[in-house]
N, C-alpha and C positions, 0 to 999 in steps of 0.2 A: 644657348644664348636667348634670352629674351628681349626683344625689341618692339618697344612700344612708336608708333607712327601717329604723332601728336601734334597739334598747334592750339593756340586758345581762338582762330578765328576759324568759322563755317566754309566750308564750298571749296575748299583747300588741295582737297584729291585724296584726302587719305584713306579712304574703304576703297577709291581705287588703286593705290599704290599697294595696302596690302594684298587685296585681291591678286592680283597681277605678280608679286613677290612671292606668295604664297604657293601659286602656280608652278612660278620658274624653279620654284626651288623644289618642289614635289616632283618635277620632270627632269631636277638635276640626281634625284634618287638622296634625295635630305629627308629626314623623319620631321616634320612641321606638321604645328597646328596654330589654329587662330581662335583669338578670343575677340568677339566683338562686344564691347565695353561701351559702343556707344548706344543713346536707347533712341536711336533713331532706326538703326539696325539695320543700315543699308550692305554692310558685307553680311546678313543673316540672311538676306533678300537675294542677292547674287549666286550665294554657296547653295540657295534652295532652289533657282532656275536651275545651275549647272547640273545638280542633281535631277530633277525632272527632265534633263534634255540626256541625261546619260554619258554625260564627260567623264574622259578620266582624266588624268586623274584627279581623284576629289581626296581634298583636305578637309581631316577633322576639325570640330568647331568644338570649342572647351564653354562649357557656362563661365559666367562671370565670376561668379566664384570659386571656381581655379587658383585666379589670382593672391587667395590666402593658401594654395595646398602646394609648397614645394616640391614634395615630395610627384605628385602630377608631373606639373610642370619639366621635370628632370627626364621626363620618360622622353622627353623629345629630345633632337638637336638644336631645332629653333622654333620657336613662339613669335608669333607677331598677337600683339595688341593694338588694334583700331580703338582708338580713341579721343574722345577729343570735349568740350566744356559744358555736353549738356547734363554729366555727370561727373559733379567736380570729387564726390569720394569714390568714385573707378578711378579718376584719373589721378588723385594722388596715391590711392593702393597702387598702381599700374606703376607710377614714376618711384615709389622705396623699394623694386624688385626689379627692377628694369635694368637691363647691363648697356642698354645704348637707346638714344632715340634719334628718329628719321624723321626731321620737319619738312615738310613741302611747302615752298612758300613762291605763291603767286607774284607775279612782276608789279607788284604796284608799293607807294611809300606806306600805305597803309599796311602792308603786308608786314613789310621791313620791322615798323615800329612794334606790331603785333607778335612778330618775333622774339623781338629785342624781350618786348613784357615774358615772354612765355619762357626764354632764357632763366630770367632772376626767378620766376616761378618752379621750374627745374629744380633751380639751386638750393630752393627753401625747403623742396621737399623732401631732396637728397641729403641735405645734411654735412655737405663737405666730400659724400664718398662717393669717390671717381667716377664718373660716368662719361661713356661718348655720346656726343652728339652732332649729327652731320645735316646739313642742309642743301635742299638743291633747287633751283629753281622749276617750279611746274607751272604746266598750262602758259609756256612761253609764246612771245608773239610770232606766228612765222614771218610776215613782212618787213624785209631787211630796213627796209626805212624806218621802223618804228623800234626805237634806243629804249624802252621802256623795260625790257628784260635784261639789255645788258648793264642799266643803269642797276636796276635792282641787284645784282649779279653783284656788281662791284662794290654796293653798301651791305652785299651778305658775307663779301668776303671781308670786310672791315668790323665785322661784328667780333666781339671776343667772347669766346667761351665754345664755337660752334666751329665745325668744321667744313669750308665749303668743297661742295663735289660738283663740278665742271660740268660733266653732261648735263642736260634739261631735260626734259619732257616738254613738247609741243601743244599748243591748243589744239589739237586737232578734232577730226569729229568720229574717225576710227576708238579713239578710248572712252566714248560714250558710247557709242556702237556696240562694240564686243563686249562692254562691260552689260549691258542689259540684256544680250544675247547668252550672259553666263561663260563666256569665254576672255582669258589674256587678249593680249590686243597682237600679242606673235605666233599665236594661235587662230586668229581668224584670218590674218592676211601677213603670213610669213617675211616676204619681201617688203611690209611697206616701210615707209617714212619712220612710223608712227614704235612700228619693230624696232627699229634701228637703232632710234635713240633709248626706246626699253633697254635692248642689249648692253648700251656702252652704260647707262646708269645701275645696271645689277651685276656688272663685271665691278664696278667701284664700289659696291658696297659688296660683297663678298669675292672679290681678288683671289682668297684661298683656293675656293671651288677651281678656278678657271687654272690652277698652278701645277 
């Protein structure tokens, strides 16, 4: 399966989201590799600490130009694609091969609408042929008082075309942490917060595994 981890807006989470998936799923004994497609190159930066600090386990990194060789690509189970608009021909190569995309969309209306565009942008590239796509709220507020993630929550769930997934990811400051440390974020601090809701958001997108 190839899954591209896309939005058209910056700062989003997504070289941490693959990061971090990437991870769980090499420690659920899956054959994955990642492509980072974006030329900012922040998950080429993370995969290259983990490896000087000697983590296992480490996931291969495909050049960019993978993304025209099927025949690669197949060698695996799953492919994550980091990508995202500062390379708009990665990222429409990335969405005519892609079997699903994972948007992470921050709690704010800007987010929302940026979705909404990145949606019909999908569609244009794909052509009509079937793709999933699921969305879930990241970098959510942790203070109860503040409606702002669950307001966002309830205009992702109204979007059509996208499927929403329940769990969040928190603002925290453990996934800034562990991410420049070269480590998952349930890998540096097992029991936290921050684990937790990793857990319930990677049981929801691969359910299979946990069955």
């Amino acid at each position: 399966m190839i899954t591209v981890i896309g939005s058209l807006k910056g700062g989003s989470g997504k070289s941490t989201i693959t990061f971090n998936l990437a991870i769980w799923l090499a420690m659920a004994e899956v054959s994955v590799a990642v492509i980072d497609a974006d030329p900012q190159a922040t998950l080429s930066d993370v995969l290259q600490v983990r490896a000087e600090e000697g983590y296992q386990p480490m996931v291969p990194k495909l050049p960019v130009s993978t993304l025209q060789q099927g025949e690669t690509l197949a060698e695996f189970d799953q492919v994550l694609v980091d990508i995202g608009t500062a390379s708009m021909d990665n990222l429409k190569q990335a969405l005519t091969i892609a079997d699903r995309v994972i948007v992470p969309v921050p709690p704010s209306q800007a987010d929302i609408w940026s979705t909404q565009r990145f949606l019909r942008f999908v569609a244009a590239q794909t052509g009509g042929r079937e793709i999933e796509i699921l969305g879930f709220i990241n970098r959510a507020d942790t203070h109860r008082a503040i409606r702002e993630s669950d307001e966002a929550a309830a205009a992702l769930v109204a979007l059509p075309g996208i499927r929403f997934l329940k769990p969040r990811l928190a603002q925290r400051t453990i996934y800034r942490r562990s991410f420049s440390e070269g480590l998952a974020v349930f890998e540096q601090k097992a029991r936290s917060k921050g684990a937790a809701e990793w857990h319930a958001l990677a049981a929801a997108l691969y359910p299979e595994l946990l069955s």
